[in-house]
Steps between C-alpha positions, in 0.01 A plus 500: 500500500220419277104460587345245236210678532642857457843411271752762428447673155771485247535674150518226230446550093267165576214681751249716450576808341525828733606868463610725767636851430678694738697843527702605774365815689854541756776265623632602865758361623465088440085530371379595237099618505355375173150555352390115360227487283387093486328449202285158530531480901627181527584343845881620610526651168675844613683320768610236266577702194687789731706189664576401110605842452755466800287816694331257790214673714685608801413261808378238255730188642284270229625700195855513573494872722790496717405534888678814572352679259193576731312305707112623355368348164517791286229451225200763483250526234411866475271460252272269399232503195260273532131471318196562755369165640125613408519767268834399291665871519823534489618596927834647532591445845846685683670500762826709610808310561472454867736651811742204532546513091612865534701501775726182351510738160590789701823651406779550816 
């Protein structure tokens, strides 16, 4: 269903322009773990555009993921750049893929 306040995201030649790039680091078995790169950060853009693309999030109902693909939301930003709030230099912030990631990836 649909929140007025929060609306689903849809890719349309009449909205606001937005790029995302992706490349697919491995598929196992039905997933396939992609590095997205969102360009102009817009709200639901990678969930929207990947949806687009037919590759839903896995465990995100909203964007068309079927249910028994996995029941966690699996979106993780491993990296973010982002300018310092006082200073303005450029912070490049990680963060490893976490446990539950890996062991869903895991091959049998």
């Amino acid at each position: 269903g649909g929140d007025r306040r929060d609306p689903k995201v849809t890719v349309d030649d009449r909205g606001r322009p937005a790029r995302t790039d992706y490349e697919v680091v491995r598929t196992v078995r039905h997933m396939t773990l992609l590095k997205v790169v969102p360009h102009e950060g817009r709200q639901h853009q990678i969930r929207a555009h990947l949806a687009h693309l037919g590759l839903p999030i896995v465990g995100d109902a909203r964007y068309g993921s079927r249910a028994d693909l996995g029941p966690t939301f699996l979106l993780h930003a491993g990296e973010l750049v982002v300018p310092h709030p006082r200073t303005g230099a450029r912070l490049v912030l990680r963060d490893p893929l976490p446990a539950s990631f890996r062991q869903m990836l895991a091959t049998d």
